[in-house]
Every structure is written in structure tokens, then in C-alpha cells.
N, CA and C atoms as an extended XYZ file, in Angstrom:
318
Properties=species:S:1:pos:R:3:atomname:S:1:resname:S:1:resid:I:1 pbc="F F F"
N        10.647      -14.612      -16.694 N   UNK     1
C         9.454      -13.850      -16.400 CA  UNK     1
C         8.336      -14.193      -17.398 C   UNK     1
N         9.026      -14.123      -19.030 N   UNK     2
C         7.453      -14.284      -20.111 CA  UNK     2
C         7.007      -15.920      -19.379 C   UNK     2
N         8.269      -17.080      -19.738 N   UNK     3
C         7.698      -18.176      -18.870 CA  UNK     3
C         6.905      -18.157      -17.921 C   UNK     3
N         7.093      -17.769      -16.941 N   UNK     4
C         5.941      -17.784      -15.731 CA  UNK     4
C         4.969      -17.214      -15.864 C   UNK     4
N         5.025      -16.265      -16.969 N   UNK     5
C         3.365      -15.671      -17.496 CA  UNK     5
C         2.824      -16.651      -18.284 C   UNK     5
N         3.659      -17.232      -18.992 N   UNK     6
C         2.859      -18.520      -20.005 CA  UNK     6
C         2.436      -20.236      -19.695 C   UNK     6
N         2.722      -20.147      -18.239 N   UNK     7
C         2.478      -21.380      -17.325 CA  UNK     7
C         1.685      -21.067      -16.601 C   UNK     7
N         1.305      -20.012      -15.594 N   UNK     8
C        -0.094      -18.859      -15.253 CA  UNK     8
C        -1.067      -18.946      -16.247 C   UNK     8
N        -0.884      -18.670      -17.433 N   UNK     9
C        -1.792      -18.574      -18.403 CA  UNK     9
C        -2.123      -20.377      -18.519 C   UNK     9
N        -1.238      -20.889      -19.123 N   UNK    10
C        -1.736      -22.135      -19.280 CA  UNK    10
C        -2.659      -23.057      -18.619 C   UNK    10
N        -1.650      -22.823      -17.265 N   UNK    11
C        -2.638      -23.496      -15.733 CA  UNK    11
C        -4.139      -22.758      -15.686 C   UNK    11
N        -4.304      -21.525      -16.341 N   UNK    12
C        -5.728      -20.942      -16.101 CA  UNK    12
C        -6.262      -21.813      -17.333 C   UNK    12
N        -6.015      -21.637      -18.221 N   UNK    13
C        -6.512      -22.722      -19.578 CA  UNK    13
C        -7.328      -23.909      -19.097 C   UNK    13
N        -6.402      -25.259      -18.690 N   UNK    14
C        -6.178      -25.993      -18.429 CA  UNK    14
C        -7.524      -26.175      -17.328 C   UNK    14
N        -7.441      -25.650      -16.611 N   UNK    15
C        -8.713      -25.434      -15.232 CA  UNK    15
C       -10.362      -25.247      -15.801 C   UNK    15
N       -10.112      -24.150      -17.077 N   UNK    16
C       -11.420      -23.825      -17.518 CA  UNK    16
C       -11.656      -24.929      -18.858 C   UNK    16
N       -11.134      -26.124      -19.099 N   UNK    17
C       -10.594      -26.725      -20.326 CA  UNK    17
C       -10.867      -28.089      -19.527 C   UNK    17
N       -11.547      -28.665      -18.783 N   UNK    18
C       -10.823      -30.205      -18.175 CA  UNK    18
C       -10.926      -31.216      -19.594 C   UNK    18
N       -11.684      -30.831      -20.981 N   UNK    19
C       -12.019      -31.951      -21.546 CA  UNK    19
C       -10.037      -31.708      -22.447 C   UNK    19
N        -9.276      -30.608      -22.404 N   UNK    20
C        -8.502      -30.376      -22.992 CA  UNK    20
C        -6.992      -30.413      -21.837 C   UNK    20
N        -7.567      -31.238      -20.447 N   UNK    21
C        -6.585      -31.041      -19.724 CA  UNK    21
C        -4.978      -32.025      -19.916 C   UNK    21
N        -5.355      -32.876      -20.710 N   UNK    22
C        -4.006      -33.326      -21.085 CA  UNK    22
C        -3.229      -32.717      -21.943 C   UNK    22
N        -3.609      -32.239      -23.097 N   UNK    23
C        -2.769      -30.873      -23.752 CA  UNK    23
C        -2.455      -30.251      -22.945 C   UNK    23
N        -2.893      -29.405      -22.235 N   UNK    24
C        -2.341      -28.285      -21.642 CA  UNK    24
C        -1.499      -28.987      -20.367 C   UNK    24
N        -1.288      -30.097      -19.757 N   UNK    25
C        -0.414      -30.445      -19.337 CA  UNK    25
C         0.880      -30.561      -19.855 C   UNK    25
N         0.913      -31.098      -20.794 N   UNK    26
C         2.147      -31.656      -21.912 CA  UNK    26
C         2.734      -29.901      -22.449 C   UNK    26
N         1.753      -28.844      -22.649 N   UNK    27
C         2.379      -27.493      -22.849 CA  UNK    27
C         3.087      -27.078      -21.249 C   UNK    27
N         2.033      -27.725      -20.116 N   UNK    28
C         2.845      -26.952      -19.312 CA  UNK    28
C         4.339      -27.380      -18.948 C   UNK    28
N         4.501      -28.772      -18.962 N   UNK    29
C         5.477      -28.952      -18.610 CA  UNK    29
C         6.693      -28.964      -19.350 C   UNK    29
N         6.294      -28.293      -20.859 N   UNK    30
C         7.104      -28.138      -21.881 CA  UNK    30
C         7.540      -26.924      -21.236 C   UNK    30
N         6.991      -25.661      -20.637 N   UNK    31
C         7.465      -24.229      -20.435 CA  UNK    31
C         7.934      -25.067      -19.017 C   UNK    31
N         7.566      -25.622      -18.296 N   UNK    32
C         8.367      -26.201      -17.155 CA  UNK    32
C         9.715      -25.988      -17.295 C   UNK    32
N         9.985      -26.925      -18.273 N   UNK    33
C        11.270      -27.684      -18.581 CA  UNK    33
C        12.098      -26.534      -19.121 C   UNK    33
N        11.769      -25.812      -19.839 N   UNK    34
C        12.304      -24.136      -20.172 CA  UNK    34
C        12.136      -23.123      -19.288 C   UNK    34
N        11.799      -23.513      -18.411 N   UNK    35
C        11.740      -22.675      -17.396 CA  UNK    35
C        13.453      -23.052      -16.595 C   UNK    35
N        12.888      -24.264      -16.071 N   UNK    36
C        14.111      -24.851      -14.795 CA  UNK    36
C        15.159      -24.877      -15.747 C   UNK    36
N        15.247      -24.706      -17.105 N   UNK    37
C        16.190      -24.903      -17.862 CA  UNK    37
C        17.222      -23.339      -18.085 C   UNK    37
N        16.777      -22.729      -17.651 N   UNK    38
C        17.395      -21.047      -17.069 CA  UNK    38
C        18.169      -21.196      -16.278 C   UNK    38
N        19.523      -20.360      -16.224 N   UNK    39
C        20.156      -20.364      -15.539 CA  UNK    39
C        19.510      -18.583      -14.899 C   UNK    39
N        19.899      -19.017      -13.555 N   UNK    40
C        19.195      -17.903      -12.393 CA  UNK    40
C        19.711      -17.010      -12.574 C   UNK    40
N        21.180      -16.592      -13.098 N   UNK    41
C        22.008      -15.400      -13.118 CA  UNK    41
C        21.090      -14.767      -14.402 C   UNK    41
N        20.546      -15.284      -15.391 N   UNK    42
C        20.302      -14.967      -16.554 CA  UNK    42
C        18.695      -14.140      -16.244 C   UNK    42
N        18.427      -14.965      -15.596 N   UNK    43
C        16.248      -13.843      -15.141 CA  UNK    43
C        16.891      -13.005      -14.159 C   UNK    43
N        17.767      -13.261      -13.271 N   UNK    44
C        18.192      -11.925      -12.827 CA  UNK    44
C        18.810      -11.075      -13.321 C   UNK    44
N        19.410      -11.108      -14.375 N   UNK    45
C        19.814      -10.015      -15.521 CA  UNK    45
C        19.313       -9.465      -16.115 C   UNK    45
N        17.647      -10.029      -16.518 N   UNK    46
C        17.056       -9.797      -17.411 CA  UNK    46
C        15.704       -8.719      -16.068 C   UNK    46
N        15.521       -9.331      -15.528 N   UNK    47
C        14.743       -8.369      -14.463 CA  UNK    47
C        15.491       -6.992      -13.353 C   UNK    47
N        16.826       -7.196      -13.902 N   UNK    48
C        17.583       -6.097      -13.418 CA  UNK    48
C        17.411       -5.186      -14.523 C   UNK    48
N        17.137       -5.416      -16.006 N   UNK    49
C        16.927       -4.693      -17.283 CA  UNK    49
C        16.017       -4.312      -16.965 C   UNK    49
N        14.766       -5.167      -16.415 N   UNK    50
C        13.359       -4.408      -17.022 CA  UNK    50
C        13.284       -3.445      -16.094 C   UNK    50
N        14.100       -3.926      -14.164 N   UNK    51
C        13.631       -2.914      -13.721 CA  UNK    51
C        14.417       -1.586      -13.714 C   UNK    51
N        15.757       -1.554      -14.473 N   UNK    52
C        16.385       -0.143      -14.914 CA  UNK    52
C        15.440        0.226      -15.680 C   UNK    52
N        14.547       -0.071      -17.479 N   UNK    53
C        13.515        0.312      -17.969 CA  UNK    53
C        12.750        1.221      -17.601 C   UNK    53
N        12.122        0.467      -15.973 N   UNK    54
C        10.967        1.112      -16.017 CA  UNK    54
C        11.278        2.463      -14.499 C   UNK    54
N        12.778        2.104      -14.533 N   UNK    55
C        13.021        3.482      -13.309 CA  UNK    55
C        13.624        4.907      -14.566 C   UNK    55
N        14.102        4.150      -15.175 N   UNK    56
C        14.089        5.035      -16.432 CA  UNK    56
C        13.030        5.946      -16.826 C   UNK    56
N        11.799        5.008      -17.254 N   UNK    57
C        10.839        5.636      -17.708 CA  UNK    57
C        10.038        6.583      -16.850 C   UNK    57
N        10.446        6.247      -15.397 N   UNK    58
C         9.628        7.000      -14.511 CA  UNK    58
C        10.647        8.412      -13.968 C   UNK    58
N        11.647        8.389      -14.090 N   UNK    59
C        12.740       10.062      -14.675 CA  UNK    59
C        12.387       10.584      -15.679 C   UNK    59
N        11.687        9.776      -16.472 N   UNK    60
C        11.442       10.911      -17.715 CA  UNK    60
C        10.157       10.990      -17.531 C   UNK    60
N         9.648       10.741      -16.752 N   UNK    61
C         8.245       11.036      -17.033 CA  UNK    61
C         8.347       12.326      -15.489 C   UNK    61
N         8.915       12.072      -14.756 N   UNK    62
C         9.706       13.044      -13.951 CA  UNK    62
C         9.824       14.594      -14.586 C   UNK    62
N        10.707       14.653      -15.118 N   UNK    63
C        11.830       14.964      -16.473 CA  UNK    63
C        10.408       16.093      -17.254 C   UNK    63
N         9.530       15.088      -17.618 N   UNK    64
C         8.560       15.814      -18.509 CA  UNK    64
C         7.427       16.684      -17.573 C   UNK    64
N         7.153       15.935      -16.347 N   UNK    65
C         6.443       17.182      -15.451 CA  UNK    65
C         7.201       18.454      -14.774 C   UNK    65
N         8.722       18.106      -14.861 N   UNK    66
C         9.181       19.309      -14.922 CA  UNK    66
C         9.490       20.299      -16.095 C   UNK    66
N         9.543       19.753      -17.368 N   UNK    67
C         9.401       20.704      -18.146 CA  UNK    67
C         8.173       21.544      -18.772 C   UNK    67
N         7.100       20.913      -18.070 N   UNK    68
C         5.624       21.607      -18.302 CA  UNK    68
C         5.580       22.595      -17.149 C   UNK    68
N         6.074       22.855      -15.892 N   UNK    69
C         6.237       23.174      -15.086 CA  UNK    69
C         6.492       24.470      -15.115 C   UNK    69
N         7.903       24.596      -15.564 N   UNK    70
C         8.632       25.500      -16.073 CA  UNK    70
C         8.251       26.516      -16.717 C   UNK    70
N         7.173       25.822      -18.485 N   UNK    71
C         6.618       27.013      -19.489 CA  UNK    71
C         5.616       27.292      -18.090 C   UNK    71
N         4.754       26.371      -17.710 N   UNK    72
C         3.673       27.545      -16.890 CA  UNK    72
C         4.173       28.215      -16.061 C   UNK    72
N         5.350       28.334      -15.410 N   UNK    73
C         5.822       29.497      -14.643 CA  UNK    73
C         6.222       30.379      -15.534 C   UNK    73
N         6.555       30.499      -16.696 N   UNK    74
C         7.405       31.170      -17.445 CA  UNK    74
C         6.096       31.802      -18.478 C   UNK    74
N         4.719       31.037      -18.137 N   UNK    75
C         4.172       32.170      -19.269 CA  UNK    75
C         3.181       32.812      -17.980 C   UNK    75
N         3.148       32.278      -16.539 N   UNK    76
C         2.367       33.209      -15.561 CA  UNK    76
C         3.289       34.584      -15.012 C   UNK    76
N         4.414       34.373      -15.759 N   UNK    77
C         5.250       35.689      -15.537 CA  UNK    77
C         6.443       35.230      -14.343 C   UNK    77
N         6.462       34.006      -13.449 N   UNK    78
C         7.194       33.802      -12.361 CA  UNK    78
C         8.690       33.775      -12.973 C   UNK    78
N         8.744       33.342      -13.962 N   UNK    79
C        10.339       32.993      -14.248 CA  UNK    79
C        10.575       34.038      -15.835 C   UNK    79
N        11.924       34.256      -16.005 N   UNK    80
C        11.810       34.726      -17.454 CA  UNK    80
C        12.384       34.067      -18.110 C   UNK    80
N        12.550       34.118      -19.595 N   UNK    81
C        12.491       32.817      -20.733 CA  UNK    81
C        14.019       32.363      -20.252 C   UNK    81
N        15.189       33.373      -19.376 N   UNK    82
C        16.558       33.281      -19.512 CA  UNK    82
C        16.631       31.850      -18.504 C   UNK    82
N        16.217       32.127      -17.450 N   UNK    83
C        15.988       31.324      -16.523 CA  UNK    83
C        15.147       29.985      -16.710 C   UNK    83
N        14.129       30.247      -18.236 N   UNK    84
C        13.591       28.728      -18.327 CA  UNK    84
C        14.024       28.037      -18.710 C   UNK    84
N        15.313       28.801      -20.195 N   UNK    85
C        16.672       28.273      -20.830 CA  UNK    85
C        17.419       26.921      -20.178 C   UNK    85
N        17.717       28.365      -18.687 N   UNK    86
C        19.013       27.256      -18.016 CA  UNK    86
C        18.352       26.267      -17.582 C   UNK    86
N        17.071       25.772      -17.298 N   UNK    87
C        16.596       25.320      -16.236 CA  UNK    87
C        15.954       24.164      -17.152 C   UNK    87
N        15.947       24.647      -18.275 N   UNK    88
C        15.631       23.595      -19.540 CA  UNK    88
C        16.996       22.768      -19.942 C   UNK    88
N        17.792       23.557      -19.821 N   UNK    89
C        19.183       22.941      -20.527 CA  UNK    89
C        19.632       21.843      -19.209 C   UNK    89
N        19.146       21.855      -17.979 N   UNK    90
C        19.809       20.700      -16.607 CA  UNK    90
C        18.373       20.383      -17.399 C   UNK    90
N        17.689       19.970      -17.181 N   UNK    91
C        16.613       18.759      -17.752 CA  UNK    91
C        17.127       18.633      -19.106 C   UNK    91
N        17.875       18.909      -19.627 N   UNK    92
C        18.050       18.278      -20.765 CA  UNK    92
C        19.518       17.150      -20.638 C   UNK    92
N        20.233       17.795      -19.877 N   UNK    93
C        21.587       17.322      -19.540 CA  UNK    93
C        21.009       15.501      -18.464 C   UNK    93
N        20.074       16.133      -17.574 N   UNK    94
C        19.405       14.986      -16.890 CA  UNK    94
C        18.909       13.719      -17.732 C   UNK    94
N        18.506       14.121      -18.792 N   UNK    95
C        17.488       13.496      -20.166 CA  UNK    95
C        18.575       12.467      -20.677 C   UNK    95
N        19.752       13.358      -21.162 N   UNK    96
C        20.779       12.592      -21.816 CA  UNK    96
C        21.407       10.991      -21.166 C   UNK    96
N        21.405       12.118      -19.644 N   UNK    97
C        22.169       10.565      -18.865 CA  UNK    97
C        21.297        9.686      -18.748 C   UNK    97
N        19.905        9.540      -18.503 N   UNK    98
C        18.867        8.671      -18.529 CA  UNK    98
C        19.101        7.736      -19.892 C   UNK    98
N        18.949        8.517      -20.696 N   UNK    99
C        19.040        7.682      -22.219 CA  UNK    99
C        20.586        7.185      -22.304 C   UNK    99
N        21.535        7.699      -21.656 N   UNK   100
C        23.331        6.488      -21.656 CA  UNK   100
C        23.424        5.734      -21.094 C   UNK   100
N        22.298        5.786      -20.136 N   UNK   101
C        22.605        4.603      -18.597 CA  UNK   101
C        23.064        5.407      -17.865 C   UNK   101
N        23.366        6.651      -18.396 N   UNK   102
C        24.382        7.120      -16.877 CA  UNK   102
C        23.825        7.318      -15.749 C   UNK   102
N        22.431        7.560      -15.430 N   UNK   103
C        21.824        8.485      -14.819 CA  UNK   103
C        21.920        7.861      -13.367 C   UNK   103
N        22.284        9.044      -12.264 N   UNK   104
C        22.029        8.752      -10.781 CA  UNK   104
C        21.304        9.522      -10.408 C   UNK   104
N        20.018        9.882      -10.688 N   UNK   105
C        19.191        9.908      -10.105 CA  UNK   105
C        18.522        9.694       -9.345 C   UNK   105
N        18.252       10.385       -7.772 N   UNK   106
C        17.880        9.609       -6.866 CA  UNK   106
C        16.861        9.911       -6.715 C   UNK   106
């Protein structure tokens, strides 16, 4: 993935650069060659990471509009503190598995 951002980048270089277009050839085909030089199981491992990351980050950000949620029901009088407790303690239990990997969250 950074590869293909840094051969994107380059090729834009390179275009706005013609008096510098042989450098930036010789870079590109250096990230070329590190590129095709990946084995496929390995960027798909690595983009199966980023995209657990960022489903992660979007449960907790989940996670956190429900716990703002909660105090404003709980200070407009809808809920009482017992009930914001429990209701704090499953978002917290939710929180944990996010941060082990465990989380099935759907």
C-alpha cells in the first residue's frame, strides 16, 4: 500500500519535473521492483490489519457516542445513575473486546 502511494507520488513528480524525468524514473522503478517483489499473501495481511484498525476505530467511536448519550439521558432525568452504571459497564465490556481483537460486533 505505502509503495503504491510512493510510485503515485513519484509518477506525479516526474510529470511536473520533465527536466528531472530520468531520476524519477530510476526511483520509480526502484519502488517497482519492491513492489512486484511482495509476496501477495503479505499486502493482504497487511490490509486485512489496517482494515480491522479502522473497523475498530469506528466501534469506538460508536462506543463513545454511546457513552455521551447515556450522561445526557441521565442528567435530563430519563435514566438514573443505577441504570447508567449498568449500561456503562456493557460499553465498557464492548471496549475491552475491541482493544483484544475479540470484538464481534456487528
Amino acid at each position: 500500500m505505502l509503495l503504491r502511494e510512493a510510485l503515485v507520488h513519484l509518477d506525479r513528480k516526474r510529470s511536473k519535473n520533465r527536466g528531472q524525468s530520468a531520476m524519477f524514473g530510476e526511483l520509480i522503478a526502484s519502488y517497482q521492483q519492491r513492489l512486484d517483489a511482495m509476496p501477495v499473501e503479505r499486502e493482504e495481511r497487511v490490509r486485512g490489519l489496517v482494515d480491522q484498525a479502522r473497523r475498530s476505530d469506528a466501534i469506538l467511536a460508536v462506543l463513545q457516542a454511546q457513552r455521551e448519550a447515556l450522561i445526557r439521558l441521565r442528567n435530563e432525568g430519563q435514566i438514573d445513575d443505577e441504570v447508567l452504571r449498568t449500561l456503562q459497564r456493557e460499553l465498557d465490556l464492548e471496549e475491552s473486546r475491541v482493544h483484544t481483537g475479540s470484538v464481534v460486533a456487528h
